[in-house]
C-alpha positions, 0 to 999 in steps of 0.5 A, a space after each residue: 500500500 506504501 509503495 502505491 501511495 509513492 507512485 501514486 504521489 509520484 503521478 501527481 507530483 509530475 502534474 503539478 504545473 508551472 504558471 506557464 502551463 497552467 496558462 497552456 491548459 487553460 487557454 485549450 479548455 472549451 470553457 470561460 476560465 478566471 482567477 480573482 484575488 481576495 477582493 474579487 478583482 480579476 488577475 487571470 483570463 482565458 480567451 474562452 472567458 474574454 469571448 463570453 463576456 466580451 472583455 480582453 485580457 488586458 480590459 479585465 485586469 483589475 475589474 471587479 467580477 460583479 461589475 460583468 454580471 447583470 445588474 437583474 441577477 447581481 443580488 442572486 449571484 452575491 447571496 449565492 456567492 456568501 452562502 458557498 462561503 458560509 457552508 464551505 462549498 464550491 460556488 456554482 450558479 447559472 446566471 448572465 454576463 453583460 457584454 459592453 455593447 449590452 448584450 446578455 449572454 447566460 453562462 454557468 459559472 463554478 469557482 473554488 477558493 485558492 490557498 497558500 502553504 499556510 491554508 489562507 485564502 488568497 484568491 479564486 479560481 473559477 470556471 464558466 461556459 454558455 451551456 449547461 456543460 458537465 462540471 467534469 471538464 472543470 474538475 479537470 482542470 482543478 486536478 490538474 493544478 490540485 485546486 479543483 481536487 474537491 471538485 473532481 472529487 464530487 462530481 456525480 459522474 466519473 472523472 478520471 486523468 488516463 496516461 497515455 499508456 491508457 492507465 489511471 493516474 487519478 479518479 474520482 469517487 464516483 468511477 469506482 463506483 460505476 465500474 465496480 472495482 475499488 479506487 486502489 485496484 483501478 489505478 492499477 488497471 488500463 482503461 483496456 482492462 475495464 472496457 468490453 471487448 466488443 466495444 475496445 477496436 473502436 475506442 482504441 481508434 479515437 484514441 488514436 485519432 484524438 493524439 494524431 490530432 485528427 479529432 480535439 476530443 471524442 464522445 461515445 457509448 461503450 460498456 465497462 466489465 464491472 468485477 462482478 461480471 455485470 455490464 455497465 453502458 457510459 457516455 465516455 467524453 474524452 478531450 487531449 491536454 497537451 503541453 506548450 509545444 503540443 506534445 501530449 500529455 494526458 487525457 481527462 475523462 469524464 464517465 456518464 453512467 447511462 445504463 438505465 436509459 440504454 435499458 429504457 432505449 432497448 425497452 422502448 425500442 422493443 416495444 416499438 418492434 411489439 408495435 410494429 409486429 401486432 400493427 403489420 400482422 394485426 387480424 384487422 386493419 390498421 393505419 397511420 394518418 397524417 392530420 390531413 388524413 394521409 395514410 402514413 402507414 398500414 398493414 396488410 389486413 387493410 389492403 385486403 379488406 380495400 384491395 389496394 396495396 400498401 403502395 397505393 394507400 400510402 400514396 393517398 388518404 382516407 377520403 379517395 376510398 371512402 363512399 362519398 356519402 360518409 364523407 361529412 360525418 367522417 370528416 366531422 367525427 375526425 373533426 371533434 377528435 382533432 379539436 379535443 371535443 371527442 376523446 376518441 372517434 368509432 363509426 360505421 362506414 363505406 369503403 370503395 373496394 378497389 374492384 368498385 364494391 362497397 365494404 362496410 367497416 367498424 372504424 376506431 380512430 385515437 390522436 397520438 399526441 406528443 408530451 405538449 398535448 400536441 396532436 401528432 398523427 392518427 390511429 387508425 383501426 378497421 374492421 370488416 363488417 361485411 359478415 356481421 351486417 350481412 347477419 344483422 340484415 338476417 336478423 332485421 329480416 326475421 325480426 320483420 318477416 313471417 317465417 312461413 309466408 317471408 310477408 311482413 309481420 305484425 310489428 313491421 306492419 304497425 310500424 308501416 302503418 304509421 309511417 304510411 298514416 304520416 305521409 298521408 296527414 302530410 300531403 292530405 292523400 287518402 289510404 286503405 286498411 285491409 283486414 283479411 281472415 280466413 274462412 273455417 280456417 281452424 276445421 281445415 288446420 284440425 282435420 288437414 293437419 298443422 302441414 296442411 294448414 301452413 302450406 295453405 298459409 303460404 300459397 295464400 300470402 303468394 296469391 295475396 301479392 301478386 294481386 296487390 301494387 308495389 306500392 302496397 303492403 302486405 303482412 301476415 298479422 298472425 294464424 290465419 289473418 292478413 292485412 294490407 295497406 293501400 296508399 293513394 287510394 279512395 273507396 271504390 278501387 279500395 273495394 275494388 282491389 278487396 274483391 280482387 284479393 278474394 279472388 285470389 285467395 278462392 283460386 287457392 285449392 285445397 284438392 292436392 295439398 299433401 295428397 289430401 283434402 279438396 275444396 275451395 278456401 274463402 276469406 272474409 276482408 274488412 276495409 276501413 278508409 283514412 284521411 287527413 280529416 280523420 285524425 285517426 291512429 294506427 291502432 283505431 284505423 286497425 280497429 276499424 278494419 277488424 270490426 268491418 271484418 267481422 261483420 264480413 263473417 256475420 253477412 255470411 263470410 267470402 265478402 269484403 265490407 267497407 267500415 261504416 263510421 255512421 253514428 247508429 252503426 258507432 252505437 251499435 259497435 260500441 253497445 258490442 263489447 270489444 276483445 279488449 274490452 273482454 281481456 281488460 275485464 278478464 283480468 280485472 274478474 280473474 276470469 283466465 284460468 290455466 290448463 296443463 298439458 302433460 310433458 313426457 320424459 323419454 329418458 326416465 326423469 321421474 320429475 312431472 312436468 307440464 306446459 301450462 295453457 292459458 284459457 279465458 272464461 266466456 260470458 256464459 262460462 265457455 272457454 276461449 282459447 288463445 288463439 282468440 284474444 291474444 293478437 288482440 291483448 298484444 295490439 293493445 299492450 295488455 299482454 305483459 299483464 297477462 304473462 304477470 298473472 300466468 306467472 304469478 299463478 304458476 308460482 302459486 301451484 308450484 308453491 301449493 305442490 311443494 308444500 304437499 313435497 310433490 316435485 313438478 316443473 311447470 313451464 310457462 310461455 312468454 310473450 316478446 314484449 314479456 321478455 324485453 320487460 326489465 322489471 319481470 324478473 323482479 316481478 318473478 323474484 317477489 313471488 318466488 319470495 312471497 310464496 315460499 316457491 323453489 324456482 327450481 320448478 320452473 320453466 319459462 318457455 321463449 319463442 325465436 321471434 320472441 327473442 329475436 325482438 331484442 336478443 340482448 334483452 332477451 339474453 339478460 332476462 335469461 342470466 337473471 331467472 337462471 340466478 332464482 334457479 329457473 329453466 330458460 326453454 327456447 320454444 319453436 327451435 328451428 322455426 327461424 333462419 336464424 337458430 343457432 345465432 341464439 345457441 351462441 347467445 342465449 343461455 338455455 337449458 331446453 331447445 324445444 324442437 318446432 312442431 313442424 320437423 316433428 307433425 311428418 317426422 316418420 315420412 320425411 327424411 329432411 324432418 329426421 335429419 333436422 331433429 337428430 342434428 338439433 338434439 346432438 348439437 344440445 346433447 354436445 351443449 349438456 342441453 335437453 331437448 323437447 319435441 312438440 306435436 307428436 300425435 302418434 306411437 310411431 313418431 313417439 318411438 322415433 323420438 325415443 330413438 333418436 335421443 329427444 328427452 321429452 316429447 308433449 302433444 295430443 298422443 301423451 295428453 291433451 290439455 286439461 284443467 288443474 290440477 296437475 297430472 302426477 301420476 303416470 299417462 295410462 294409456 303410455 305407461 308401456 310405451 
């Protein structure tokens, strides 16, 4: 250790400079450097300093240094300087010059005290540059004369004098710390020792660039190899001090540990390249668009979804293959983003497909900003939504549409209605209302079968348009009843065109249909007029057609008759109790009652179950079935309350039969507007709740078109009663284009197969393919599965056959007033 203190001592002693070299090194620094005597007068400059403060050696002999700095910063300069002299610390300050000619320039200046052999203060010696320059060239000078050792001790980065063998002859504290290896052990090592083999070829050539005099200095990034092994990245800054003739004599270093910002540079580069691959290999299009909406970048899903290649795009923007009429909301949307107004924007538009086809997408666009707030370019993704809406048009079309006859349905045709009504008030036209209902339908539906009578439906629809305008509407309102709108029309060609439809429907023969049957078919029409005068609403114009219809049927059927809106035939109509009038009352006399019909379990579910019905209570105690009042509760929005007392006394049997530790099912249908009523599932809770029932025995039963209104809705109210421990059954499976869409989207427990694929299910191979396909897509689900309409042995047999776990129609059991069935069918027991 002794003798390394000698060389050590010897290293320094052979720095200590003359006055003379003193002068050489300072005057090759790149910064301002000045001595001052004790009462602050300048006795030293170099030409850097004369060039920032403008004054010549010879002018600032002898000068105050207070009297070059501006008069605005002279009181922080002096309470810094005597703050520096009280806690004994080297003064450091950025504050500005004034030059003669009255110009400012800011500089930032550092000064230590200078003491004689005695350690009295005989002066300062002081440094400053017109930039924020690292103090290490400073500290440099101030080891090199012994008076900047504190400084060159301090500084917060590494400082180091290197031999020009490469070895350190003097380092700070903090080197040892940035490489990892004690002061003593450095000085004993080369700068070759430390530094990273990968990066010692190009050091080694600054080096000896700098001493051929090819480069002042150097700067650059390498790695050190600390003792541990562990790699440190600095910025390496290393300039020449050489003496008056030019000879080198060593170099100073300055060492800026900057490993964290080169692992934050990686890290951010990485990222980038994440970014680059998820945006270029995305599934969906991605851009980058100037503010004026220039593609900057994208990737390949955007030149498939357009068909344009990444070139063309690049060379264009947004607008050329945009439909043109989404341009104004485009360009607003993009707009409101730009100006802050909108966080982000998404909407859905048209592109121009480069073969000319129009594609719709899903467009997201985000401003990337820059650390002002600053808006830089655009992202941009894109979706392509030719699928989806190709869907969505499906679904639009059976939420519209009658599956059987592809005619509108009630809801569209009350939304026509009312549209067509407005133009009519608008433009003061006149328009017809056509209610046409088939004569005897039920016998022929009851003898001919369910097949026969939906084919007769279908050829009806198809006589019943071709003999309308293309400007009327036509609808299938449901069962056996149709209803037309004639726009622009008065009565005579109203009757006219009436008559013309029951022609239409008596061409419709019944001879052939399935093999079977034969006759004519009739059908009764009621015609009802509108005009602006009339200030009548949908609902009473629909009214008006119905009561005309009836009394079609009462002068005997095969007729159209026009609506008399006299006062004797209005008292006439309303002495007359309306259907409405007969549900309102039904309700409010709990006149409705409730059979059941049993469900047969075809995989030995000992659990009874049964559909329960809903009848109404005639005046004279008949029984009306549904079929008769329910279009008529739905039109006037009094079916929601109807579904709440089926459910409400549904509740109250399953209640009643668990009391008695009898364990049923009771599945209960469910109207569309039911089932898109936020508050039911509430409803079901509170009775649950209030009856002491376990929702475990019950079942609530949802057609297609019932789920089809707001699938949504429908999706919700599903989760909900499956949390009181409910069944959620979809009704009439198969019956719409759409079924597996709800497969996907409902959650159920029951697929309950159409009638339709089970009434010829033992003659037709499509039905038997249908039905086997839906029951392995439920049993793969964990689903069971319920055919309806199975009206003999063999189609029962076949059923068990094909794997279908519970089968329900007239050859089970018919439907029959409570109570419930808990025994075994008789007639089924060896079945």
């Amino acid at each position: 250790m002794d003798q390394l203190s000698k060389t050590r001592r010897g290293r320094l002693s052979a720095l200590r400079p003359s006055r003379k070299r003193f002068d050489v090194l300072a005057q090759q620094l790149p910064i301002g450097v000045y001595q001052t005597d004790i009462a602050g007068r300048f006795v030293y400059v170099n030409e850097r300093w004369s060039e920032l403060t403008g004054l010549d050696p010879e002018s600032a002999e002898g000068v105050s240094w207070a009297s070059v700095v501006h008069p605005e910063d002279l009181e922080r300069v002096v309470g810094e300087w005597r703050r520096s002299r009280l806690e004994e610390r080297p003064f450091s300050l950025e504050y500005r010059y004034l030059r003669p000619d009255g110009s400012a320039a800011w500089i930032s200046c550092r000064a230590v005290e200078l003491r004689d052999d005695h350690g009295e203060v005989t002066g300062y010696l002081g440094t400053c540059s017109d930039t924020v320059v690292s103090p290490t060239v400073d500290k440099a000078l101030e080891e090199a004369e012994e008076r900047f050792a504190n400084a060159f001790e301090e500084a917060p980065i590494g400082m180091a004098l290197v031999g020009l063998d490469g070895s350190f002859l003097r380092v700070n504290r903090a080197l040892p710390e940035i490489v990892g290896r004690d002061p003593e052990e450095l000085l004993g090592l080369t700068f070759e020792d430390i530094t990273h083999p990968d990066d010692l070829e190009a050091d080694l050539e600054l080096v000896r660039q700098v001493i051929a005099g090819e480069l002042r200095s150097y700067r650059m990034e390498k790695r050190y190899v600390r003792a541990d092994g562990e790699q440190r990245w600095v910025l390496l800054s290393v300039s020449l001090v050489r003496n008056e003739t030019g000879e080198p004599l060593y170099f100073v270093s300055q060492i800026e540990d900057v490993t964290d910002r080169r692992r934050g540079e990686d890290a951010l580069r990485e990222a980038e390249d994440r970014f680059r691959s998820a945006f270029d290999e995305a599934p969906i299009g991605m851009a980058m668009n100037a503010l004026d909406g220039r593609f900057l970048r994208v990737n390949r899903a955007l030149s498939e979804i357009t068909g344009h290649s990444r070139e063309q795009l690049e060379a264009t923007n947004f607008r050329s293959i945009t439909h043109p009429d989404d341009l104004a909301r485009n360009e607003k949307g993009m707009s409101d983003m730009l100006a802050g107004r909108a966080p982000h924007y998404r909407t859905e538009k048209r592109y121009i497909h480069a073969n000319g086809h129009v594609v719709p997408v899903d467009l997201s666009c985000t401003v990337v900003r820059d650390a002002d707030g600053e808006p830089l370019h655009i992202l941009t993704q894109v979706q392509d939504i030719t699928e989806r809406k190709r869907f969505e048009g499906q679904l639009q079309y059976l939420a519209d549409h009658d599956s059987l006859t592809g005619l509108f349905n009630r809801r569209r045709f009350e939304e026509e209605l009312t549209r067509e009504l407005a133009g009519a008030e608008r433009y003061e036209s006149r328009l017809a209302v056509l209610a046409i209902d088939l004569d005897d339908f039920k016998y022929i539906n009851d003898s001919l079968g369910h097949s026969i009578g939906d084919e007769l439906i279908a050829r009806v629809g198809r006589g019943l348009r071709e003999r309308l305008r293309r400007s009327d509407v036509l609808a299938r309102l449901g069962g056996d009843e149709f209803a037309v709108i004639l726009p622009r029309i008065d009565e005579a060609t109203a009757l006219e065109l009436a008559e013309g439809l029951l022609e239409a429907v008596a061409e419709v023969d019944l001879v052939g249909l399935g093999g079977r049957g034969g006759g004519k078919v009739s059908a009764s029409v009621g015609v009802a007029m509108f005009d602006a005068a009339s200030r009548l609403t949908a609902e009473e114009l629909l009214v008006e057609a119905d009561i005309a219809m009836y009394d079609a049927k009462e002068a005997g059927r095969a007729r159209a008759i026009l609506y008399d809106a006299t006062e004797d035939r209005q008292e006439r109509m309303l002495s007359r109790m309306t259907w409405a009038e007969r549900v309102r009352d039904a309700l409010a006399a709990d006149s409705f009652v409730l059979y059941a019909q049993p469900v047969m379990s075809l995989n030995g579910d000992p659990i009874p179950r049964s559909e329960l019905l809903l009848r109404m209570l005639g005046e004279n105690g008949d029984v009306i079935p549904p079929g008769s009042f329910l279009y008529i509760a739905e039109r006037f929005d009094l079916v929601q309350e109807i579904d709440r007392w089926v459910v409400s006394r549904a509740i109250e049997i399953l209640a009643e039969e668990q009391a008695a530790d009898n364990e049923v099912v009771l599945c209960v249908n469910l109207s569309a507007k039911s089932v898109t009523d936020p508050a039911l599932p509430e409803h079901v809770a509170h009775e649950l709740q209030a009856h002491g029932a376990d929702g475990r025995g019950l079942c609530f039963e949802v057609t297609e078109t019932a789920a089809i209104v707001n699938v949504d809705r429908a999706r919700h109210f599903a989760s909900l009663v499956a949390e009181l421990g409910c069944e959620f059954a979809l009704d009439d499976f198969g019956a719409g284009f759409a079924s597996f869409y709800y497969l996907k989207h409902l959650a159920f427990d029951l697929l309950k197969i159409d009638g339709e694929f089970v009434t010829d299910l033992t003659t037709s191979l499509t039905d038997q393919l249908v039905v086997k396909s839906v029951v392995d897509i439920a049993r793969g689900l964990g689903k069971r599965t319920i055919a309806e309409f199975v009206e003999d042995a063999e189609t029962l047999d076949l059923l068990r056959g094909m794997g279908v776990d519970f089968a329900q129609g007239f050859y089970v059991a018919k439907p029959a007033p409570l109570p419930l069935v808990q025994s075994p069918l008789p007639h089924l027991e060896n079945a």
